[in-house]
C-alpha positions as CSV (number, residue, x, y, z in Angstrom):
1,X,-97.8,58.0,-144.4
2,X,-99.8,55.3,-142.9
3,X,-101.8,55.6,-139.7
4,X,-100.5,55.2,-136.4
5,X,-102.8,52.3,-134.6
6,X,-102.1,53.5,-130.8
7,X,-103.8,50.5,-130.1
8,X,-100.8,48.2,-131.8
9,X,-97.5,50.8,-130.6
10,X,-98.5,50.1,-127.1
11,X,-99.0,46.3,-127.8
12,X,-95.5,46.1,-129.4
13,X,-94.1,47.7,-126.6
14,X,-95.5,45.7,-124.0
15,X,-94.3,43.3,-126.1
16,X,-90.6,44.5,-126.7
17,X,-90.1,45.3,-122.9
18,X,-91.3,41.6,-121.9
19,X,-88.9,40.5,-124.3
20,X,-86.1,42.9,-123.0
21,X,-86.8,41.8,-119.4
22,X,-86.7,38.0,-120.1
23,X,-83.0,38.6,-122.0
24,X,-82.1,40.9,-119.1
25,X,-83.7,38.3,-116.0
26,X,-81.7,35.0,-117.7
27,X,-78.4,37.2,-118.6
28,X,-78.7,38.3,-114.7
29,X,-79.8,34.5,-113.7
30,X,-76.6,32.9,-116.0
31,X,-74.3,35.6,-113.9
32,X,-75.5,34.0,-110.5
33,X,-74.9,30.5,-112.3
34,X,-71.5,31.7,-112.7
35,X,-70.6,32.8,-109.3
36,X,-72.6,29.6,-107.9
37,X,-69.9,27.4,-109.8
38,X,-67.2,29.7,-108.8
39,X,-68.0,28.2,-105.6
40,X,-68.0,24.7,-106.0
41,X,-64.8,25.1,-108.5
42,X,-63.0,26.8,-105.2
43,X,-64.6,23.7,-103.1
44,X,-63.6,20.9,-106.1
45,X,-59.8,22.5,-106.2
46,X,-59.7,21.4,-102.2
47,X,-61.5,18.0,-102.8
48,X,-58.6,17.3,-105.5
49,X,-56.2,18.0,-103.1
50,X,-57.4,15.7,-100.6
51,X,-58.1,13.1,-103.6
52,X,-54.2,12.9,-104.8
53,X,-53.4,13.1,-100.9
54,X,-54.7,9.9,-100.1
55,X,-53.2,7.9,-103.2
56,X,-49.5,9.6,-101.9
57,X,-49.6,8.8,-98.5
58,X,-51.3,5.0,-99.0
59,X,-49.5,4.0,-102.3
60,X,-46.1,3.4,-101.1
61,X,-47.8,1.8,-97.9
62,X,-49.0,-0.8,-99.9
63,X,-46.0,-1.3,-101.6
64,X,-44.4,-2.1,-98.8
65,X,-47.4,-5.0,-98.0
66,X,-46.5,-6.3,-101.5
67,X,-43.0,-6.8,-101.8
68,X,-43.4,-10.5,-100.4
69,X,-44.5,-11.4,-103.4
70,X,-40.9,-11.2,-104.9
71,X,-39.4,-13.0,-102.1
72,X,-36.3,-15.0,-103.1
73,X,-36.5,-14.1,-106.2
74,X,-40.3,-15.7,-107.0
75,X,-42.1,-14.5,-109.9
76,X,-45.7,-13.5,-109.0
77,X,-46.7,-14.9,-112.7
78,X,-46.4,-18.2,-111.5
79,X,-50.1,-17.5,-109.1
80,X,-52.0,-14.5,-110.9
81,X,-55.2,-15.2,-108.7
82,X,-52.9,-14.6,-106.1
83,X,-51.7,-11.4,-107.1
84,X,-55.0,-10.1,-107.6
85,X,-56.2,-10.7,-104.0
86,X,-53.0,-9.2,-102.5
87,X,-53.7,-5.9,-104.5
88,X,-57.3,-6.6,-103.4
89,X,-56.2,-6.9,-100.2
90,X,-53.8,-4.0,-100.1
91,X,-57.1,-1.5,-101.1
92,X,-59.1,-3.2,-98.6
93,X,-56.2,-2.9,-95.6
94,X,-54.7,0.7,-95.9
95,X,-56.6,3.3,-94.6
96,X,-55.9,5.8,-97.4
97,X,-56.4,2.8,-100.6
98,X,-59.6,3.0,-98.9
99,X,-61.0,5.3,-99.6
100,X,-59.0,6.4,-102.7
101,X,-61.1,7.0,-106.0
102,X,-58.7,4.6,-107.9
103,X,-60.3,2.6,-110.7
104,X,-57.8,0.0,-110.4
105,X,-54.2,-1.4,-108.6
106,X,-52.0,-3.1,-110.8
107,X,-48.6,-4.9,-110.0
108,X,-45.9,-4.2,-112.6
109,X,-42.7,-6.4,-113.3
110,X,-38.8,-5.0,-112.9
111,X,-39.1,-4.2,-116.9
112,X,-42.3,-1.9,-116.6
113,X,-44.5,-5.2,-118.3
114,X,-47.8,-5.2,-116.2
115,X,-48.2,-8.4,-114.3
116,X,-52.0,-7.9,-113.1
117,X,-54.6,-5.6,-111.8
118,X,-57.6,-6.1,-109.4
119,X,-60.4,-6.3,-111.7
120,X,-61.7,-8.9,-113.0
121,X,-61.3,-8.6,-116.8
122,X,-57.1,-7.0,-116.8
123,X,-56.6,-5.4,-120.1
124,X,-53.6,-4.2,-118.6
125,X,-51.7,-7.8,-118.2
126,X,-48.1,-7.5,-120.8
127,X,-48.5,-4.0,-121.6
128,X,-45.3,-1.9,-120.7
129,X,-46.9,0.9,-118.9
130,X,-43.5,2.8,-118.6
131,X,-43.3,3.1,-121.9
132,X,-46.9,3.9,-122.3
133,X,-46.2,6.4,-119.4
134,X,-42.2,7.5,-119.0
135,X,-42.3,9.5,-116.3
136,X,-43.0,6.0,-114.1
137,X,-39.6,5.3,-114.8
138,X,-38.7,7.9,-111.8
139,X,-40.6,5.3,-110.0
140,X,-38.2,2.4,-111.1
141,X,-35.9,4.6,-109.8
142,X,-37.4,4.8,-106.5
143,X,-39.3,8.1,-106.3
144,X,-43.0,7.9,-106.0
145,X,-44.5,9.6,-109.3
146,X,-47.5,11.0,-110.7
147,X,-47.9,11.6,-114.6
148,X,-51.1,11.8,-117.4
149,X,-51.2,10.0,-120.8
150,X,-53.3,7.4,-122.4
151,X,-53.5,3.9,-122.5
152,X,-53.8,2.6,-126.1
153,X,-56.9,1.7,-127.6
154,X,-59.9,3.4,-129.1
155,X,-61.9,6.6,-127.8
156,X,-65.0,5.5,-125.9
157,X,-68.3,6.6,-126.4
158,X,-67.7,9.5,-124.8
159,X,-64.7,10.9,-126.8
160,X,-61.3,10.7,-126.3
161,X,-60.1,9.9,-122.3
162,X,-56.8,10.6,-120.5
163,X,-55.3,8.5,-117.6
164,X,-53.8,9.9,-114.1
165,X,-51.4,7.5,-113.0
166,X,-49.2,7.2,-110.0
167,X,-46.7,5.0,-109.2
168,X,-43.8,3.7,-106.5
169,X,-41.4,1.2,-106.6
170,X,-42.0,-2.2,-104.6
171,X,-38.4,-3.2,-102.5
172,X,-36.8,-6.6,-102.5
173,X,-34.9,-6.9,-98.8
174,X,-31.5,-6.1,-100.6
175,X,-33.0,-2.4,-101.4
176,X,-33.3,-3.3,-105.5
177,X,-36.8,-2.4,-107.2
178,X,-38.6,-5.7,-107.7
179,X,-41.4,-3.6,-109.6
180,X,-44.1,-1.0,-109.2
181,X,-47.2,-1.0,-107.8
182,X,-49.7,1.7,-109.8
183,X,-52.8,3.4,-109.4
184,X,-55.1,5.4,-110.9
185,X,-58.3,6.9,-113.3
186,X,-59.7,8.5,-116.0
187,X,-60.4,12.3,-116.3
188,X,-63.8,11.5,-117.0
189,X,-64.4,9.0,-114.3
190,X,-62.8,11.6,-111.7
191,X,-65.2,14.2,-113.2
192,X,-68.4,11.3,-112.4
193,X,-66.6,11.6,-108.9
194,X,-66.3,15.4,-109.0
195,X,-69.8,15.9,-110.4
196,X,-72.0,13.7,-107.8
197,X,-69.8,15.5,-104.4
198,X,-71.2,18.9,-106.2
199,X,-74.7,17.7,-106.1
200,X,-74.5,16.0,-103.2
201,X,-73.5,19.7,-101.4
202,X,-76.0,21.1,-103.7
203,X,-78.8,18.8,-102.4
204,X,-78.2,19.2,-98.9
205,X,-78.6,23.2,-99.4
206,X,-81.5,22.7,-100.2
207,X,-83.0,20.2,-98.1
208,X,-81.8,23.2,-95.4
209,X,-83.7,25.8,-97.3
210,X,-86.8,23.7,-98.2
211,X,-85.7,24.6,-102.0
212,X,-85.8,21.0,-103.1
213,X,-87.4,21.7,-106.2
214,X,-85.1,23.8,-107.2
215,X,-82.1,22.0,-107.8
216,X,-79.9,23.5,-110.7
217,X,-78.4,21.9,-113.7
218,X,-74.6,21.0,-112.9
219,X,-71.8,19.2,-115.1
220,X,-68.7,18.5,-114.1
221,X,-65.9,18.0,-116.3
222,X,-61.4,18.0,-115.9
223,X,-59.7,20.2,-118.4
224,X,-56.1,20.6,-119.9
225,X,-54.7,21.8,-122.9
226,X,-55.9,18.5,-125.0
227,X,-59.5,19.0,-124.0
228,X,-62.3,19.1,-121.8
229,X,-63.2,15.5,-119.9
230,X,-66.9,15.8,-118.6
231,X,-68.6,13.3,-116.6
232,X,-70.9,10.4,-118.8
233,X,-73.7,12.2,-118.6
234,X,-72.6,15.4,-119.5
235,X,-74.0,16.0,-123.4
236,X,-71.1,16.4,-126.0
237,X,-72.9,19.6,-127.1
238,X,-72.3,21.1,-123.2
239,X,-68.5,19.7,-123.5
240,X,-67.9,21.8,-126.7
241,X,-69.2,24.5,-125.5
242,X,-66.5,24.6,-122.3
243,X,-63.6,23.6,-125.3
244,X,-64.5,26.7,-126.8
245,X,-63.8,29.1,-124.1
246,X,-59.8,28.5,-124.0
247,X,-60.1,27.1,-120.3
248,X,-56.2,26.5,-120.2
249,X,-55.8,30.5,-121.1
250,X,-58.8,31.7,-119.1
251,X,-57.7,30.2,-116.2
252,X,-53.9,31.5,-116.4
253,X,-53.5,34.3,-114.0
254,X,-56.1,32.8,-111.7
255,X,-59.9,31.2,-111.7
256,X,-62.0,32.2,-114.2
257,X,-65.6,32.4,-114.8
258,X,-68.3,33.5,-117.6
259,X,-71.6,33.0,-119.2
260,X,-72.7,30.6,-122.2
261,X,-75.9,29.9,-124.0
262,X,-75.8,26.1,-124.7
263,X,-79.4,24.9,-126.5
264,X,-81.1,28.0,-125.8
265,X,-80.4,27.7,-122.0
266,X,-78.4,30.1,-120.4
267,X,-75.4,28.6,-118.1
268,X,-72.7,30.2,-116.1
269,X,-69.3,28.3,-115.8
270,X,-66.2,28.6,-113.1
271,X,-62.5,27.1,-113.4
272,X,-59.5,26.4,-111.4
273,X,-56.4,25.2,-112.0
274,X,-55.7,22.1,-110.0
275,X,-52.1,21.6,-110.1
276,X,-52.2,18.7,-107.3
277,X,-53.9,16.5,-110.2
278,X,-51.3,18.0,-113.0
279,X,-49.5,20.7,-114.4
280,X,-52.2,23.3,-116.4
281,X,-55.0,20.8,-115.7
282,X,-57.8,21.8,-113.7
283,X,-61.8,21.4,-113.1
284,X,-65.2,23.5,-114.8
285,X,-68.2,23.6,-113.6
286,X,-70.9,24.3,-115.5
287,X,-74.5,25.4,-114.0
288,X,-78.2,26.7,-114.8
289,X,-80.9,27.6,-112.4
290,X,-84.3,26.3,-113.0
């Protein structure tokens, strides 16, 4: 048998318990990360709420403010700038359209063809949104409706994208749908949204505690049973590694949490269902301590 060097067994324990300690201290730290985004899943689920509230209550406001624009039987084609400043002006004059995180208004024709939006470039002018998105033909029908899909067109940079879309029907005098006025965003623009009212609650925390230099890593991203949407600057390596925890089944019977080692750093991650937004959709969050 070789020697025992005392000297080296105690080294390489030192050593082994350091290394047991850092494992234990960032498994313990990733647990605290996860009941940290617990919170701000519970607090995102309520901001959602309010979010889809405000489109409800001002959407079929301002399509009430639009139906002029079909008066005796006019066709709003015939003065497109026109049509954007009314939905311009529609966002700008009700209270809720406000404040709504919309990404764009858009009038739509009797047939479902769109007829413009408010921005400045419309890549939505001619398409048929209802049959891009079918449930809008409730909205035809005179019931103001929510639904998800996906405009045609390529992924972005990002990766593949879903649309929330509402919709309600715009009235001619005689009580006949003229056409629809829509709404809406992307799940990853929402999740920008989602992300920065996180941080902002985060930052002001610690501005309470003096912590400031200890803000945490955060991501934000909206989930459903196609994928997981984060937020443009989440990495696509930090998306995956939410895809790969089954949020739609971990979050079945209730919120769910857990730990993940993304890049060598250890995060925790919350979700919640957020039916307000749609049917087994919901929010992650994803945080690590510094």
């Amino acid at each position: 048998m070789f020697p025992i060097d005392m000297r080296s067994l105690r080294k390489i324990t030192v050593v082994a318990g350091a290394l047991l300690l850092s494992v234990t201290g960032c498994k313990d730290q990733s647990l605290a990360s996860a009941q940290y985004a617990q919170d701000h899943a519970a607090s995102l689920l309520s901001l959602v709420d309010k979010d889809v509230g405000e489109v409800s209550r001002g959407l079929p406001e301002g399509a009430k403010r639009l139906a002029p624009l079909f008066a005796k039987n006019e066709d709003p084609r015939s003065n497109l700038p026109n049509v954007r400043k009314e939905l311009q002006r529609i966002r700008r004059d009700v209270p809720d359209l406000l404040v709504a995180k919309s990404t764009f208004f858009a009038l739509v024709d009797e047939k479902g063809v769109a007829i413009r939006n408010d921005l400045e470039q419309d890549a939505m002018a001619g398409q048929n949104v209802v049959q891009i998105f079918p449930a809008l033909s409730g909205a035809m029908a005179g019931s103001y409706v929510t639904t998800t899909g996906a405009f045609p067109g390529p992924a972005g940079p990002l990766g593949p994208d879903k649309d929330w879309i509402a919709g309600t029907a715009i009235k001619r005098d005689d009580g006949t749908t003229a056409g629809l006025l829509i709404t809406g965003w992307t799940y990853r623009a929402f999740a920008r949204h989602l992300t920065e009212s996180v941080e902002r609650e985060v930052k002001a925390k610690l501005l309470e505690s003096k912590e400031v230099t200890k803000q945490p890593i955060i991501y934000v991203a909206v989930f459903d049973a196609g994928g997981v949407y984060g937020a443009p600057k989440m990495p696509q390596v930090n998306e995956k590694a939410l895809a790969d925890q089954n949020l739609v089944a971990a979050t079945k019977n209730g919120p769910g949490k857990g730990t993940v080692v993304i890049t060598e750093r250890g995060y925790g991650w919350a979700a919640i269902r957020t039916p307000g937004l749609a049917p087994d959709t919901g929010v992650v969050v994803l945080r690590s301590e510094i």
